[in-house]
Every structure is written in C-alpha cells, then in structure tokens.
ROMARFI-768738 format. One record per atom (N, C-alpha, C): x, y, z. Coordinates in steps of 0.02 Angstrom, whole numbers, padded with zeros to 5 digits, always signed. Layout:
// ROMARFI-768738
XYZ ...
***
This chain:
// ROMARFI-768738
+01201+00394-01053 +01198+00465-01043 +01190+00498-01111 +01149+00540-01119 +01126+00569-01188 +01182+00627-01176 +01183+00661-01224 +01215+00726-01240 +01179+00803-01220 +01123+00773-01205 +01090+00835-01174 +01109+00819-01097 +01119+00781-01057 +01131+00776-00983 +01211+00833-00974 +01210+00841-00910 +01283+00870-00903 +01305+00814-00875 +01370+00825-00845 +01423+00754-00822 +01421+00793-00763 +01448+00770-00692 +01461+00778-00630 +01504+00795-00614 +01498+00856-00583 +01553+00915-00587 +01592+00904-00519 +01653+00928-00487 +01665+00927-00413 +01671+00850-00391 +01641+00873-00324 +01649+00806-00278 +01608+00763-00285 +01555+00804-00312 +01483+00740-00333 +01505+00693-00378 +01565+00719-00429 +01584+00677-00472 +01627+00614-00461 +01667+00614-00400 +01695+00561-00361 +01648+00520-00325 +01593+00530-00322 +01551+00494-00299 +01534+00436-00320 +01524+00379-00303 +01502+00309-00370 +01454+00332-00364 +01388+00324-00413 +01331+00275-00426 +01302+00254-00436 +01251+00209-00393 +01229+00144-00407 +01150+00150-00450 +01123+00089-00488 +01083+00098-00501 +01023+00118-00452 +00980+00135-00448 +00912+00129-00396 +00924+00055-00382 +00921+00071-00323 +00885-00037-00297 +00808-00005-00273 +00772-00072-00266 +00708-00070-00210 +00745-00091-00139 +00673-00082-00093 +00688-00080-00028 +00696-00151-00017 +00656-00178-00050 +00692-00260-00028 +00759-00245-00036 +00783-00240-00085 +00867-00248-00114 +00902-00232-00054 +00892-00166-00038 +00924-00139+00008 +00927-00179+00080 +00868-00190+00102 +00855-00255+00165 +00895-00305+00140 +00894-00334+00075 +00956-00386+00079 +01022-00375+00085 +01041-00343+00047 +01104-00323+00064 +01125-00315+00132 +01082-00263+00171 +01111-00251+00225 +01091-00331+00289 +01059-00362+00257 +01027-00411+00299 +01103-00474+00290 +01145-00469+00234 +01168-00513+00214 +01248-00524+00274 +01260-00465+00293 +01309-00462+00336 +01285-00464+00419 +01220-00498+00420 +01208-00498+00488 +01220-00569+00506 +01229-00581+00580 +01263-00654+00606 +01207-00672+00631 +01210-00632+00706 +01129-00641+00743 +01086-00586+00743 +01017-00606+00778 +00994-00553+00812 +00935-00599+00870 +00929-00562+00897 +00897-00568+00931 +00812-00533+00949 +00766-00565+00912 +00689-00551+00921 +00650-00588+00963 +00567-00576+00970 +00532-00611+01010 +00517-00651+00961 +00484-00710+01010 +00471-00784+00952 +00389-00782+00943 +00362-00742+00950 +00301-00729+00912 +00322-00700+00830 +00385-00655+00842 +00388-00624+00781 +00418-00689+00722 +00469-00733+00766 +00459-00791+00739 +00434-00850+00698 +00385-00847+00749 +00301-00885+00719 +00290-00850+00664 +00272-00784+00688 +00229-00746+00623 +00287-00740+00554 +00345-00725+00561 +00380-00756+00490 +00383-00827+00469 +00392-00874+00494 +00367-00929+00485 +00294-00932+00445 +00257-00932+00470 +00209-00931+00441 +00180-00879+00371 +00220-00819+00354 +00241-00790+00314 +00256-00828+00241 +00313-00836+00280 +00328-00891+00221 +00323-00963+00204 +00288-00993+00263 +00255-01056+00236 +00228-01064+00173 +00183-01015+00135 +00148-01031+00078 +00220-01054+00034 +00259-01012+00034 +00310-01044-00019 +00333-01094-00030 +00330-01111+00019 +00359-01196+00026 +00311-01243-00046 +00274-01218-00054 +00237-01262-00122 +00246-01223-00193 +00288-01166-00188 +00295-01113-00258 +00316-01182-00315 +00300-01139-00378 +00324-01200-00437 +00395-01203-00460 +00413-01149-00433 +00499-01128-00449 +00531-01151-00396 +00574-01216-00411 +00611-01246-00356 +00652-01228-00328 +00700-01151-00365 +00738-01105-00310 +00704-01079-00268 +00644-01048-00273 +00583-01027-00221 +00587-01072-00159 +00569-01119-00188 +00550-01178-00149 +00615-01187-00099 +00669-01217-00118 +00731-01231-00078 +00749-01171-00013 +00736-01133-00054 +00764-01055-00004 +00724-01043+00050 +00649-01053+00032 +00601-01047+00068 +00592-01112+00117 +00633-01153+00101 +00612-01226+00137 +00689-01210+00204 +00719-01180+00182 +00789-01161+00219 +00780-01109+00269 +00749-01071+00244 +00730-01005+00293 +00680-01034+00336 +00624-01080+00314 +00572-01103+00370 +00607-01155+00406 +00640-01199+00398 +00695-01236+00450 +00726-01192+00495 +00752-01148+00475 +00784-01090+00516 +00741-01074+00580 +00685-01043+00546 +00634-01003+00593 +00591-01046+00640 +00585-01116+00626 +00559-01167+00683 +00614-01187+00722 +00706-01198+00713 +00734-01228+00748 +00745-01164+00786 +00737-01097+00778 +00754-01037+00814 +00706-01026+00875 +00644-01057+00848 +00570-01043+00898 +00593-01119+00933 +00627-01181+00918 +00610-01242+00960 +00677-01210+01019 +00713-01178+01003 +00775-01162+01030 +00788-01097+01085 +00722-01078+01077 +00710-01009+01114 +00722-01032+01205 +00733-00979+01241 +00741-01006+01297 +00662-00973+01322 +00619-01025+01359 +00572-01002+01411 +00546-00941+01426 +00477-00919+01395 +00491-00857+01413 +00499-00776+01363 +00524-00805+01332 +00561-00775+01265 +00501-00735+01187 
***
C-alpha cells in the first residue's frame, strides 16, 4: 500500500481481502468441497475427452492428475445406470 492510497474506513475495513483469483481458481475452490454430482454421461464423454490430450503433457504432475481425473470420468461413464 503506497502512502497515497487511503486505508479502509468502517465496516469495509473488517472485511478480509483476498487477492484477485481467476475463474478457474474460484471453480476450484468451490469444486474442492464437492462429494457428488450428478450429470449426463455425454457430458462425461465430452470431459473425458477434454482432457485426454493431457495424458501425454511433458510435466509429469500434468500428467498424473490428468491420468486420475480420466480414470475417474470412464469408471463414472462404465458405472452409469442405463439410460443415463
């Protein structure tokens, strides 16, 4: 904070905050406390296939995460009930 800014006066001043995030950030976060959900398995497929390319990235955290999330998204589509 430079010396030319003012400081936060009132209630705004009890306020925390945070740096800017992006909208990814924000989708993670809030994505991070989810258990289930429940979508159609086209939308399935089509994330799957999303992130298939990664599965070959040169960065092997890429790689692992992306190899975890696509296990996910085929045992979710082999697991779907009929229909679905």
């Amino acid at each position: 904070m430079t010396s030319s800014q003012q400081l936060p006066r009132g209630l705004t001043s009890l306020i925390p905050t945070a740096p800017a995030t992006t909208p990814a950030e924000k989708a993670a976060s809030q994505l991070l406390h989810l258990r289930e959900a429940t979508v159609p398995v086209p939308v399935l497929a089509a994330a799957a296939e999303l992130i298939a390319p990664q599965l070959d990235d040169p960065d092997p955290a890429t790689r692992d995460a992306a190899g975890a999330v696509h296990a996910h998204l085929l045992a979710a589509i082999e697991d779907a009930p009929p229909g679905r």
